[in-house]
N, C-alpha and C positions, 0 to 999 in steps of 0.2 A: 645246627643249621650250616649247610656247604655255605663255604664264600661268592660263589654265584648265584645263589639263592638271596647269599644276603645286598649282593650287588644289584639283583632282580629286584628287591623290595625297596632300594635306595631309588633305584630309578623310577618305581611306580610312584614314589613317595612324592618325589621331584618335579612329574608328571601334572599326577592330581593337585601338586599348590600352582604350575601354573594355567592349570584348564580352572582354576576355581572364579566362580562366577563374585565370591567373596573380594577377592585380590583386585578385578576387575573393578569392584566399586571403590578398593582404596586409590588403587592408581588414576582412578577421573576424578576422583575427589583432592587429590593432592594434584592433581594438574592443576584442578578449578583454582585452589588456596593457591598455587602460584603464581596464576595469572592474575588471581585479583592483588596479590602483593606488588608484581608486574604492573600493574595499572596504578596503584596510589604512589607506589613509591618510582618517580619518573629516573628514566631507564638512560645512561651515556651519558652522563650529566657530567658537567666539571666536578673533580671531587672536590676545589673548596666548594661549593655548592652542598655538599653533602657535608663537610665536614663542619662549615657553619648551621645546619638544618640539622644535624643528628648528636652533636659532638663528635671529642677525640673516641670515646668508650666503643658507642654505638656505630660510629664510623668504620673503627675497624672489625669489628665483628662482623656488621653487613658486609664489609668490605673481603673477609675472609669467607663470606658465605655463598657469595657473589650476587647478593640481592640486586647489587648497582647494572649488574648483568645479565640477569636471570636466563634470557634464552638462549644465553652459550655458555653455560657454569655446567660443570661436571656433571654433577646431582640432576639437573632438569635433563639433560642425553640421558643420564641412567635411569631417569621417570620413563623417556620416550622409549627407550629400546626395553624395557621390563612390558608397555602397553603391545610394540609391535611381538611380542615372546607370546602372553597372556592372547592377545587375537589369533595368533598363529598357533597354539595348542588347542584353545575352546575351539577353531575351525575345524583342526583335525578331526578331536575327540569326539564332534559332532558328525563330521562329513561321513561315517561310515555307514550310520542308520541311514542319512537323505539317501546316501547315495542307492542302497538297497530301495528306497520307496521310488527313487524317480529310475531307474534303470531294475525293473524285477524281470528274473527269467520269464515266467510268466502271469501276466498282468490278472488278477480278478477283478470279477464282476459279479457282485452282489445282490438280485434283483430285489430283496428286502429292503437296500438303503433309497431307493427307487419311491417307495409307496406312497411315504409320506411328503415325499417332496413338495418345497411351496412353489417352485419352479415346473410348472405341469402346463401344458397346453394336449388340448382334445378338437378331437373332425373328425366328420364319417368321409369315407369316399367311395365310389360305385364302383372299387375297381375289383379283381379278385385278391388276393394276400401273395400269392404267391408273385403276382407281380410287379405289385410296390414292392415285395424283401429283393427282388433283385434290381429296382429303380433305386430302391432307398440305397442299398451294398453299394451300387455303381456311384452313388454322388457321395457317399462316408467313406468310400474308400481313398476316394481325389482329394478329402478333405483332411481325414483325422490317418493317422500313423500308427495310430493303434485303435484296432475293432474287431469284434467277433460277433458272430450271430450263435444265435440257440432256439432250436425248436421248441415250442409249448403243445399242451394238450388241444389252443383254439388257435394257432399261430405262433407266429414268430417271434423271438426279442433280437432287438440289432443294438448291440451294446457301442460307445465311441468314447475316446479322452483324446486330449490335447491339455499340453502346459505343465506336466509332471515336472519339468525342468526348470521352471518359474520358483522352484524351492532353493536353487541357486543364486535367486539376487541376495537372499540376505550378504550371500558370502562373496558377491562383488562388492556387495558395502563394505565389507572388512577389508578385504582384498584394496579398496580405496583408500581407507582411513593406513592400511599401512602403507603403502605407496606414499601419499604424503605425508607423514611419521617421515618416512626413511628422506623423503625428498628434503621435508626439514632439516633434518639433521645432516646431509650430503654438503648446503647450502653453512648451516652452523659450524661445521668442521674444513672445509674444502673452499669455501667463498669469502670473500673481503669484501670491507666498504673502504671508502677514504676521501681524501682531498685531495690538490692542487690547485697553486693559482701561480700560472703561468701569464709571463707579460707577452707584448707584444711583440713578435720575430722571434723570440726563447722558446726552448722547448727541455722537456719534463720525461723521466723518465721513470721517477720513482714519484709513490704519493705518502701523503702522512699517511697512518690508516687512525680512523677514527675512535674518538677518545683514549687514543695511544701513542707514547711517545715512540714505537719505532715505525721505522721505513719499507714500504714493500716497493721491490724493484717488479716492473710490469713485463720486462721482457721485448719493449718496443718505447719509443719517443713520441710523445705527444706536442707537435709544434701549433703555438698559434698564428696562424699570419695573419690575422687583422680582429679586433672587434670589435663593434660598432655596436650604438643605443640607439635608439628612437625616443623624446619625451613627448610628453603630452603638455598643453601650455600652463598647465600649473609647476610642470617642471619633476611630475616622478614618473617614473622611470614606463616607458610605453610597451619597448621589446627591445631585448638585447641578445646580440648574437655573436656568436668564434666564429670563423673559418679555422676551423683544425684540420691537420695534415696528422697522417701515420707516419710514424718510420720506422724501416725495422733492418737493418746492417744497410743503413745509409740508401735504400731502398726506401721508393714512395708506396706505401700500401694504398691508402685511400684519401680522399682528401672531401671533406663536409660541413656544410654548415650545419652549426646546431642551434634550437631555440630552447628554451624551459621546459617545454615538453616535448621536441625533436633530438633524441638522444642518438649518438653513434657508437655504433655496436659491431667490435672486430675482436676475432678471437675468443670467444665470448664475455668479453668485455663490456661494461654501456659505459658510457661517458656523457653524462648531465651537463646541462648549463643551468650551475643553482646560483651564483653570484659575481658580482663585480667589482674593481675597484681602482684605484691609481696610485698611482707610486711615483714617487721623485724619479730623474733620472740619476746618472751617475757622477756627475756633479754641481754645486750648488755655492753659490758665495755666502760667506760667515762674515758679518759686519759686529765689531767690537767699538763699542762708545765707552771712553772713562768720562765717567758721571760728574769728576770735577770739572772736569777742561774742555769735556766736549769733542776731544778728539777722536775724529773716528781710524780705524782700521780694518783693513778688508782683508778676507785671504781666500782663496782658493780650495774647497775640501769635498771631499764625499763620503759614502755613508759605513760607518766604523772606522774612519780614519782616526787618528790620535792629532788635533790642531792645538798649539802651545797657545797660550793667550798672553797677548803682547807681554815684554818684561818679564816672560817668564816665572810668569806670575801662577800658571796652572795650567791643567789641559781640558780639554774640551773633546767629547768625543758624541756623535751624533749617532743614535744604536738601530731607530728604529722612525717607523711614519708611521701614522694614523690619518685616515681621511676624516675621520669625526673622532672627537675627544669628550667625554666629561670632564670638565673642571669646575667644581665648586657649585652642581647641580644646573649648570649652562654649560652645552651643547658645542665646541668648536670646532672649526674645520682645518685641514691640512696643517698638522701638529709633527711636529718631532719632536722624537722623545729622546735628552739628553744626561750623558755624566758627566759633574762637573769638580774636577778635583782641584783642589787648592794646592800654595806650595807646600804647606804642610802635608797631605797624602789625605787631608779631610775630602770625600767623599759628599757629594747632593745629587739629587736626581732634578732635575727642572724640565720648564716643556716650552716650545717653542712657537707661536703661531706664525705663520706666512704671513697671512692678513693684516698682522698685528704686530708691527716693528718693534714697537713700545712697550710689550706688554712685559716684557725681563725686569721693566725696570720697579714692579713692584717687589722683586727679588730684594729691592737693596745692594747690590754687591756692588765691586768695584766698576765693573764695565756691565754698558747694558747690551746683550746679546741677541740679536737676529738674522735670520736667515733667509736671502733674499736670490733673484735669477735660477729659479727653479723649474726646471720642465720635466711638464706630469705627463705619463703619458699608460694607458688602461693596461687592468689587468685582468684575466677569465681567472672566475673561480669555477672549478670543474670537481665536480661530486666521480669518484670513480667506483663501480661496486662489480661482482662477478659475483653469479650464485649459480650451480653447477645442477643445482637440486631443482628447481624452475622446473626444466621438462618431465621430472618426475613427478613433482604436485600435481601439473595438468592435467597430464596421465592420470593419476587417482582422484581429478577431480572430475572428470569427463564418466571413469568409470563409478562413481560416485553415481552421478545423474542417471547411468545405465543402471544399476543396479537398483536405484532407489523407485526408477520410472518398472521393474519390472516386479520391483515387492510390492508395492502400493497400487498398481494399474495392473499387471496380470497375474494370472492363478490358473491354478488346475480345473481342468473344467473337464465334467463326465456325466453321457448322456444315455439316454436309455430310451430305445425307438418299439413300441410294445404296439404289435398288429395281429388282433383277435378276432375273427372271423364272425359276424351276426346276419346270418342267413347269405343273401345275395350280396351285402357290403363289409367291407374291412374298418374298424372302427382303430384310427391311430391315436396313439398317447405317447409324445414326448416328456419325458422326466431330465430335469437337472439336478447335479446337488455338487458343491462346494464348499470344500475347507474356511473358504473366509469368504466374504463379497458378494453375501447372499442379492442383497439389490443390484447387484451388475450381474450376478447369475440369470437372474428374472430376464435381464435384458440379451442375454444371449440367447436362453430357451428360445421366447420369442421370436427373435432374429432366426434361428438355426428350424425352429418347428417353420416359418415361412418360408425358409429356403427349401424345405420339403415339399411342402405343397405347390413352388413353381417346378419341383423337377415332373411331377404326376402331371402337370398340364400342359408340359409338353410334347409336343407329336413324335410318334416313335418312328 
């Protein structure tokens, strides 16, 4: 066997696995098994979260397998682009017979498939034959795009069709389903999600991206200039709103308010208002009590600063805020959270409340520690995501609906106008008959045999 022969049979080979109708049902089936894995096992989660719910073992396995991720891990792109391959060959492999049926040089007409038709309507009319075939011609020809007449032994037959091209919606449905395939995966490969929570007058340029420790630079500055709540008299939260500004080389793009569901959208960008919060300012007084003598001391500090604690005794360093805290299954508000090293280099972690001056001192240590003259002042939490792939779902979901309004609602329709001559009157018989839809067929005969009989009644 030549080597092009044998390269011919490799490629037939290659061909037929993916026109196979077989392949087709592993790849829905192992879509399906994904998604339901996708649904039980919840999707961006903190991994301690997974790692306390599965173990170390099971942790990393999923974790190598990217169950924790599923619709952007390797394997589920190689599910999608093997489904848009498999539609795109079964289309071809198919599309050569349609296309031969809905486009034939030329068209037959059968008048045997005619006979039995359950689609039939019958009337006499006074007229002669020869002059309904050219009444009937003149209004099938305005109507249908394809029609022939044929003489008979007692009269004429006036054959019509319409809708041979209606065998094309299947393969807008395909034609959809891969458009949004590809728009999927445009959006999976190409698009970000993330964070930021900018304060107020500060502006952001990069955002976390979600459930990941690194940074996506956006290419433009997000400034907040004010943001303001609304409550409701129980005191949660009513409406809250940014005034965000663009910027882009020190350059105002645009400037919008947003609400929770009023996002702004530059570059194709969106930018959400999903949360809120506040934050100390930039500095804060540190009050030091020794628990023997009651003396206090004050200093001056702000947040990650290193403050020595009197005597020299250790340092203090304040790392981080919380507006709400769990501590010990009760709920507390405006918390710092602190490291407290001794002179020894011993290491504690402690927490601080605002509210609660006092509260160090069930610490036991030498001094009782709080944190007092604090101005809070809000922060926008801003969801930011870009998906590239968006106007291509549309798109295949629009033609989705076209396609599926034209496989299930229209069909081929062929009719057969049979005028036999019984003395002085012409006796008509319209026939329909249809591939599928036989009870919508009934309904068009009908319809199309009365559009007959108003062209006969009127004046010539």
């Amino acid at each position: 066997m030549s080597k092009s022969s044998k390269s011919e049979r490799m490629v037939d080979q290659i061909w037929n696995f993916f026109a196979s109708v077989k392949l087709s049902v592993v790849i829905l089936l192992s879509i399906a098994a994904t998604s339901i894995v996708g649904t039980v096992v919840p999707q961006n989660e903190n991994p301690g979260l997974y790692l306390n719910n599965y173990g170390e073992f099971l942790f990393s396995v999923f974790n190598a397998l990217g169950v924790f991720d599923l619709y952007h891990s390797g394997w589920f792109r190689f599910l999608m682009c093997l489904l848009i391959i498999n539609l795109v060959v079964c289309s071809i492999n198919r599309l050569n017979a349609t296309w031969r049926i809905i486009f034939p040089k030329t068209p037959q007409f059968q008048a045997g498939r005619f006979k039995n038709a359950g689609s039939r309507q019958e009337w006499t009319m006074d007229a002669p034959t020869d002059r309904l075939k050219n009444v009937y011609e003149s209004y099938i020809s305005g109507h249908f795009s394809v029609h022939r007449t044929d003489a008979t032994e007692n009269g004429f037959i006036v054959y019509a069709e319409k809708g041979r091209w209606t065998r094309l919606g299947v393969y807008a449905v395909h034609a959809s389903v891969i458009l949004m395939v590809i728009g999927g995966l445009i959006g999976s490969i190409w698009g970000f999600e993330g964070f930021a929570n900018i304060p107020e007058g500060e502006s952001a340029g990069k955002i976390t991206l979600t459930n990941q420790d690194s940074e996506k630079d956006l290419g433009f500055l997000i400034r907040c200039n004010k943001f303001s709540i609304a409550l409701y008299d129980s005191g949660m939260p009513k409406e809250y709103r940014s005034s965000l500004t663009i910027l882009k080389k020190d350059q105002e793009m645009v400037t919008q308010d947003i609400l929770v569901n009023t996002p702004l959208k530059v570059e194709g960008v969106s930018i959400f208002q999903s949360s809120y919060g506040k934050i100390p300012g930039k500095s804060f007084t540190v009050k030091f009590i020794e628990n023997d003598s009651e003396i206090e001391y004050v200093k001056k500090a702000s947040m990650g600063e290193e403050i020595p604690l009197p005597g020299n005794s250790g340092i203090l360093v304040v790392e981080d805020f919380k507006a709400s805290f769990s501590f010990r299954g009760v709920t507390l508000e405006n918390i710092f959270l602190c490291r407290l090293s001794d002179a020894s280099g011993e290491t504690e972690n402690i927490i601080l409340p605002v509210d609660f001056p006092r509260f160090d001192k069930m610490r036991g240590g030498k001094f009782i520690i709080s944190i007092s003259d604090v101005e809070y002042k809000y922060y926008t939490g801003l969801q930011v995501s870009r998906d590239p792939g968006v106007p291509v779902v549309y798109a295949g979901f629009l033609l989705m609906i076209l396609g599926c309004y034209v496989t299930f609602f229209m069909f081929h329709q062929q009719f057969c106008v049979e005028l036999s001559r019984q003395g002085g009157q012409t006796r008509v018989t319209v026939s329909g008959i249809s591939g599928k839809n036989k009870p919508g067929m009934l309904v068009k005969t009908r319809r199309f045999a009365r559009r007959l009989k108003k062209t006969t009644e009127r004046p010539e």
